[in-house]
C-alpha positions in Angstrom: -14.6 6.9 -2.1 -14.7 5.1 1.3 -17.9 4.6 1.2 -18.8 3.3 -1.9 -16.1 0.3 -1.6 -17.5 -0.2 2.0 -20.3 -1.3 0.4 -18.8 -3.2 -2.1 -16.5 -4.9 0.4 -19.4 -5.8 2.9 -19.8 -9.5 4.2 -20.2 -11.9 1.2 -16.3 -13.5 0.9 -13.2 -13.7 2.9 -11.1 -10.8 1.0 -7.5 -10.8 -0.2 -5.2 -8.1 0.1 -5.5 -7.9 -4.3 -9.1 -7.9 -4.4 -8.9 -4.8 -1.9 -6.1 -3.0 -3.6 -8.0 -3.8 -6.8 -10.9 -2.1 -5.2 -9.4 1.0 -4.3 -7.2 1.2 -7.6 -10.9 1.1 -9.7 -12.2 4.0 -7.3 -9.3 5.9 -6.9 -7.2 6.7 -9.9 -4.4 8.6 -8.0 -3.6 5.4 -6.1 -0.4 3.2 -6.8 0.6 -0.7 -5.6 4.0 0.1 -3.9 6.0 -3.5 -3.7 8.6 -4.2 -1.8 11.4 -6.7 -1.8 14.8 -7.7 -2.8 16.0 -9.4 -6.6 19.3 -9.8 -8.5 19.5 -7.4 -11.9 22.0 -9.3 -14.2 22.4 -9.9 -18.1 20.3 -13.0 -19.3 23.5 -14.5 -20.1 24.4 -14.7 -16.4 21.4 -16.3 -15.3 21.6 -20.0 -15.3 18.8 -22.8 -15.0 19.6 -25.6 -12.3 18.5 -29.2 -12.9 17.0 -28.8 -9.6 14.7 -25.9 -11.1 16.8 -23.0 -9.2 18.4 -20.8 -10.7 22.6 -19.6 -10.7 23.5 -16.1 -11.4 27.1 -15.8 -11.7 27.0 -11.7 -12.5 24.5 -9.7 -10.7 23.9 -6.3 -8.9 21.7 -6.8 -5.3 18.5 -4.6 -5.8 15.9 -3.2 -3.8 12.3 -2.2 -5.0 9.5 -0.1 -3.2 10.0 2.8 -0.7 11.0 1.6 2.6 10.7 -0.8 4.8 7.3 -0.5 6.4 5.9 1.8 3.8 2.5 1.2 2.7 0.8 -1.4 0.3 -1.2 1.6 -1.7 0.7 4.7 -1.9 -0.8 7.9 -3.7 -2.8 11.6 -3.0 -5.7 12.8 -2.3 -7.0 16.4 -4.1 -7.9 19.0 -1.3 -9.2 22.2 -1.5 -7.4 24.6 0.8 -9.2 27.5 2.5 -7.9 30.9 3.0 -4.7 32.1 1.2 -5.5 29.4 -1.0 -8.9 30.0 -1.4 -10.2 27.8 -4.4 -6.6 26.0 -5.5 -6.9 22.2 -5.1 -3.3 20.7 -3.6 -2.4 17.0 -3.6 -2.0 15.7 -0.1 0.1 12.3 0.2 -2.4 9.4 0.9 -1.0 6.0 2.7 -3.1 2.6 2.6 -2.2 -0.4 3.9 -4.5 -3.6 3.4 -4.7 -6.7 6.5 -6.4 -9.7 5.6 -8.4 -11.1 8.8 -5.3 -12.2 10.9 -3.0 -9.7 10.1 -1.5 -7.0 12.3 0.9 -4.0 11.9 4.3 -4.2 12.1 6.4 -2.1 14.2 7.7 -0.2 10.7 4.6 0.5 9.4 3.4 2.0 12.6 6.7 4.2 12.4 5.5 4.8 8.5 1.9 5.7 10.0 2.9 8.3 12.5 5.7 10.0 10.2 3.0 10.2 7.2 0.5 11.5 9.5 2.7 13.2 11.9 3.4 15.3 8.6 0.1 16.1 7.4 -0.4 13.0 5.2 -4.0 10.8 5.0 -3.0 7.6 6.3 -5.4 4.5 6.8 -5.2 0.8 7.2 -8.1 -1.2 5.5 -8.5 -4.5 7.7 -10.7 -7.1 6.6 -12.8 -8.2 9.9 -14.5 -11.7 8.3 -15.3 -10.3 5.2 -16.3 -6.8 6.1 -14.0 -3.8 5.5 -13.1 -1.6 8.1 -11.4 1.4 7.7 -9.0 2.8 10.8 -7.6 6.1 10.6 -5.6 8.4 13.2 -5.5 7.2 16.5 -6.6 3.7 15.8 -3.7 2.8 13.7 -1.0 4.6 15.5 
């Protein structure tokens, strides 16, 4: 998979973290946007327009969406065939992917994500767009 959207993320535009994702999700079926962030969940009939074009919620419930903090973009698994005991059984190994746009760096979260998913024997990369060429880090070099 890697290497077919290397190749179709080489050199011609500066790339956004959506056109990556939507790379990987047309390559790689098992892969799944994971959003974070914070919202209000209340009735419509709580929600109120402002003349100022805000908005008043007088009824709501605080909500948080996506895994946890630092968790990756692209979450999902990877089929691999294990060897020995189970000789010819294909297992699903969790798969991590976070996507930097040129200036972009890890934060101290992900990095913690990074080493727990890899620490426990998940596939964990971080696809950095370098002036419109993809490069893909994996173990040491994202840790």
């Amino acid at each position: 998979m890697q290497e077919k959207l290397s190749e179709k993320l080489s050199g011609k535009e500066k790339l956004s973290e959506k056109r990556i994702s939507d790379l990987i999700l047309g390559e790689h079926p098992m892969m799944f946007r994971n959003p974070q962030g914070y919202c209000i969940a209340c009735s419509p009939k709580a929600l109120h327009k402002l003349k100022t074009g805000g908005f008043l919620v007088d009824r709501g419930q605080p909500m948080k969406f996506g895994l946890q903090p630092g968790s990756s973009d692209m979450i999902g698994w990877e089929p691999v065939v294990v060897t020995q005991e189970m000789v010819g059984k294909t297992v699903a190994i969790f798969q991590s992917i976070e996507i930097k746009t040129e200036h972009d760096r890890l934060s101290k979260e992900q990095r913690a994500w990074n080493r727990a998913v890899s620490r426990d024997g998940g596939i964990v990369a971080v696809w950095h767009d370098r002036c419109g060429v993809v490069e893909i880090l994996r173990g040491d070099k994202i840790v």
